[in-house]
C-alpha positions in Angstrom: 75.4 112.4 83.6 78.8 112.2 82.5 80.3 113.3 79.0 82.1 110.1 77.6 85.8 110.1 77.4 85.8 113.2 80.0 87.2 112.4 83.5 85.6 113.9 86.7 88.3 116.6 87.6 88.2 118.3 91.4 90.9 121.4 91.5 91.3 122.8 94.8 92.5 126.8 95.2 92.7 129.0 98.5 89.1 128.4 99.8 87.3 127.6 96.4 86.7 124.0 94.7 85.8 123.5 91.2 84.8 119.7 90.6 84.3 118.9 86.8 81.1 116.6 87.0 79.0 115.7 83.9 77.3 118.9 82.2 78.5 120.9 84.6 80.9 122.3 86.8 79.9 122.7 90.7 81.9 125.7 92.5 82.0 125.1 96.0 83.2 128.5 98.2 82.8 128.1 102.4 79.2 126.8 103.0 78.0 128.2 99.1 77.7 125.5 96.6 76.9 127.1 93.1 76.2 124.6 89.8 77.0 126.0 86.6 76.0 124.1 84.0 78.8 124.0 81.3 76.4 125.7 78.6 76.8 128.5 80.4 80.1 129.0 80.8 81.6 130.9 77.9 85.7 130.1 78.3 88.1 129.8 81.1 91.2 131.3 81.8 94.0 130.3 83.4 97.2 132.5 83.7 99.1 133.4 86.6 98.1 130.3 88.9 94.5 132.0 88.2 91.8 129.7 86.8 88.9 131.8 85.9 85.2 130.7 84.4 83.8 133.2 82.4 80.2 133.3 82.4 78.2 133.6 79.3 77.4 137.4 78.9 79.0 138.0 82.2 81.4 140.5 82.1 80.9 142.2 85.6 82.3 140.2 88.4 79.0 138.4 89.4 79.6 137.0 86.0 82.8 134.5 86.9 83.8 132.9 88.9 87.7 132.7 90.0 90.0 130.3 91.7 94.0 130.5 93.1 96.4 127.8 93.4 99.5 127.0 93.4 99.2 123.4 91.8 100.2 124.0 88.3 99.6 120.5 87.3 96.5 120.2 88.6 95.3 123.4 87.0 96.2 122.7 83.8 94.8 119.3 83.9 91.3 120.6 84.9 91.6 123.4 82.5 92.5 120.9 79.8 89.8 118.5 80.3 86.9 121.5 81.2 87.9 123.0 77.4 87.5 119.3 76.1 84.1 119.0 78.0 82.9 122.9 76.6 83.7 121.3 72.6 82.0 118.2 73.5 79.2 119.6 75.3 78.4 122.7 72.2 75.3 122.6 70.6 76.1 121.0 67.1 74.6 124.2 65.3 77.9 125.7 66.9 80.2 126.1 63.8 83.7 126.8 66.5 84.3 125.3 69.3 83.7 127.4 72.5 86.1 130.4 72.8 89.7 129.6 74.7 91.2 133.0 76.3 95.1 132.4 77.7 97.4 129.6 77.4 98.2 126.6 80.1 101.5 127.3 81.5 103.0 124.1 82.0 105.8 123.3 85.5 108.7 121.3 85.5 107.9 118.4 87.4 110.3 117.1 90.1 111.5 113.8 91.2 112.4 113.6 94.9 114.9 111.5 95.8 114.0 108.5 97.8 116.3 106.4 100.1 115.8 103.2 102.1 115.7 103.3 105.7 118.0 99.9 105.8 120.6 102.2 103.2 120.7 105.4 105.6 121.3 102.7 108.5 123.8 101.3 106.4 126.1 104.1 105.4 125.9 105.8 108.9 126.1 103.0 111.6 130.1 103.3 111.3 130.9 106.6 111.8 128.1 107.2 114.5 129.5 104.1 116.3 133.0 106.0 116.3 131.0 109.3 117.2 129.5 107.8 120.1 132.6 106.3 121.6 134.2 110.0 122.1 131.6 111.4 123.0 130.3 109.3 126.0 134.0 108.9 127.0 134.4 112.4 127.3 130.6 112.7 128.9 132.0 110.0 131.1 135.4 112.2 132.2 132.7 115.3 133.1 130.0 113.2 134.8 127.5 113.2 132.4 128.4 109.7 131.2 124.7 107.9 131.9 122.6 111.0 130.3 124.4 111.4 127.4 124.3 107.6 126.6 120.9 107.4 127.0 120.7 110.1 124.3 123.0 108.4 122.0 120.9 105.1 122.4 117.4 107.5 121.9 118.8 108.9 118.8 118.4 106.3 116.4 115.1 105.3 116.9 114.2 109.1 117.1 115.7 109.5 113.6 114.2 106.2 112.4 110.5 108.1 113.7 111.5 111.1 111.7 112.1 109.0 108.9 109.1 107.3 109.1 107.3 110.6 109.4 108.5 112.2 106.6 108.1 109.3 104.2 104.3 108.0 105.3 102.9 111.6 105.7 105.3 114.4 105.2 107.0 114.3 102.1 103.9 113.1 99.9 101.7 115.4 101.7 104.2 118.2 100.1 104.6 116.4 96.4 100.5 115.9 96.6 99.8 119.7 97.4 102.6 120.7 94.8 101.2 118.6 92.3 98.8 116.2 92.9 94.9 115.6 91.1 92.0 115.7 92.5 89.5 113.4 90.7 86.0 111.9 92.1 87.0 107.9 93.7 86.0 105.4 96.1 87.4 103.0 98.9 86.6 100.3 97.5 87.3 98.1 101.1 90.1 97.5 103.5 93.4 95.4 103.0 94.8 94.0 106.3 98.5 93.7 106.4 100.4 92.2 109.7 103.0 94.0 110.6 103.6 91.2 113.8 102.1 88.3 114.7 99.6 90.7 117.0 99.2 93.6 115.1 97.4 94.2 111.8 96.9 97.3 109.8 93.9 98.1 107.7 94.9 100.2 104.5 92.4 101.8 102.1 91.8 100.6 98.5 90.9 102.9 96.1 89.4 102.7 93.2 89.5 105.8 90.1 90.2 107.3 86.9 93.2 109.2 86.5 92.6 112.8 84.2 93.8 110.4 81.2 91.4 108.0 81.5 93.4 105.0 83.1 91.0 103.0 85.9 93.5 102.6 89.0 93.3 100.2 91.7 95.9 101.3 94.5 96.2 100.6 97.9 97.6 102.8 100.3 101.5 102.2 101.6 100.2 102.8 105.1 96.7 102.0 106.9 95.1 102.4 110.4 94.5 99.7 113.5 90.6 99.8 111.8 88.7 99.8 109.5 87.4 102.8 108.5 84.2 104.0 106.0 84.1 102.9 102.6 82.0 104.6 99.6 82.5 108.1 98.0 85.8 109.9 98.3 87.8 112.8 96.8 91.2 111.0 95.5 94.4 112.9 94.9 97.4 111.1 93.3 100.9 112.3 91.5 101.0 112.0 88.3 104.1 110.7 87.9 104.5 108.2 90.6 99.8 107.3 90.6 100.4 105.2 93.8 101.0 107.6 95.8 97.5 108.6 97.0 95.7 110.4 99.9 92.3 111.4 101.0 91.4 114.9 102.1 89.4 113.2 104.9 92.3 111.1 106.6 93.5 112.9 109.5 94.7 110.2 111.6 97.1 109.5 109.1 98.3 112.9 109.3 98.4 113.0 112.5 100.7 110.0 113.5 102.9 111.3 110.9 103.3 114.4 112.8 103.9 113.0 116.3 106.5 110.7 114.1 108.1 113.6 113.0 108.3 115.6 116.0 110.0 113.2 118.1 112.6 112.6 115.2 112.8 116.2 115.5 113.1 116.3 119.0 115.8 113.5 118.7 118.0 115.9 116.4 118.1 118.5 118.9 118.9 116.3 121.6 121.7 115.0 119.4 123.2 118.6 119.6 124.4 117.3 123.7 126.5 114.5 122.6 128.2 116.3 120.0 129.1 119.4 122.4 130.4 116.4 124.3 132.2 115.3 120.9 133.4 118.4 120.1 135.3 119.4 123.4 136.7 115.9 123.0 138.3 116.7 119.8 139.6 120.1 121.2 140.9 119.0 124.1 143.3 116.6 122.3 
């Protein structure tokens, strides 16, 4: 049973969950699930990146129960709405609402900068056309004139895998673990979207309530070749951009993004050849 106007609220710390549900709040730690209903709990803490649930009449350490984490945002937003559920869920011969210890220290939230692929293709194609004449040329003069243009022809579509990468996995894997909620959702069913006459790609909708109460419907930038499982499904989103959402449970995602990344990376290194090449050019003038 849920308290009206109170969103279900999952924080994540270094091997702990707390998930806000209902009456009560369900600490999850390795294969030990413990529920605590929430007229037991006598405040919460959170200081330090330390959120803390202080068990009515508990003040040995069998009497709390403790999470870590570096999410800021998502700590305070549990805490928040876990001291709105302890006032709504007191006993109305309670004369004060339940006792608060600590304050919510709120982060600076930042705004990463995001660039096209087509505008990084834009304002480089020039300059690495001029880069790549000298440098095969002088490959060329030493013998290593086929390898080295192979490399300079890799390049590009190594950096546009790296870019790729870092934009469907990467960098909102990082903004989601920095600040991202955790709050109870759903995929709600699988949108196709052709990317070629041939090939279509299934992305997830999902369906939830942010911590302020809004109900989203988002689909996912990116998808899979199939369909997956729909139903029941822990939902983390940025609060300042909610479309951008994961799963905990999709690792296929995660894992293209990483072979993406890698061969960008690998494509970088490579790069390192025909610039030698580049560089002995422009000394040897």
């Amino acid at each position: 049973m849920r308290i009206r106007g109170v969103p279900e609220v999952v924080l994540r710390g270094r091997g702990v969950v707390f998930r806000l549900e209902g009456y009560a709040v369900r600490v999850v730690r390795g294969r030990v699930t413990w529920t605590v209903p929430l007229a037991a709990i006598d405040c919460v803490e959170y200081a330090g990146g330390r959120v803390r649930l202080q068990l009515s009449g508990g003040a040995a350490q069998e009497g709390t129960f403790a999470l870590s984490t570096r999410n800021g945002t998502a700590a305070e937003a549990f805490v928040r709405h876990l001291r709105a559920a302890l006032a709504r869920a007191a006993p109305s011969s309670q004369q004060t609402p339940t006792q608060v210890v600590g304050e919510v220290a709120g982060r600076r939230l930042l705004r990463l900068p995001r660039l096209s692929a087509g505008a990084k293709i834009g304002l480089g194609i020039v300059p690495y056309l001029a880069f790549s004449g000298v440098a095969a040329q002088r490959a060329d003069e030493l013998g290593w004139g086929t390898f080295v243009t192979v490399i300079i022809v890799y390049c590009p579509a190594g950096w546009l895998m790296l870019h790729l990468g870092w934009t469907e996995v990467v960098r909102d894997a990082l903004v989601l673990r920095r600040r991202g909620i955790t709050v109870s959702g759903r995929i709600r069913e699988y949108a196709p979207h052709r990317n070629s006459e041939t090939d279509t790609e299934w992305r997830p909708v999902y369906t939830f309530r942010t911590v302020e109460g809004e109900r989203l419907v988002v689909t996912q930038p990116t998808g899979h070749s199939r369909r997956g499982a729909t139903g029941p499904v822990d939902v983390t989103y940025d609060p300042l951009l909610p479309t951008r959402v994961r799963n905990g449970h999709d690792r296929r995602l995660m894992l293209r993004g990483i072979v993406l990344a890698s061969l960008g990376v690998l494509s970088v290194v490579l790069m390192l050849i025909p610039l030698g090449f580049f560089v002995s050019a422009l000394w040897a003038d």
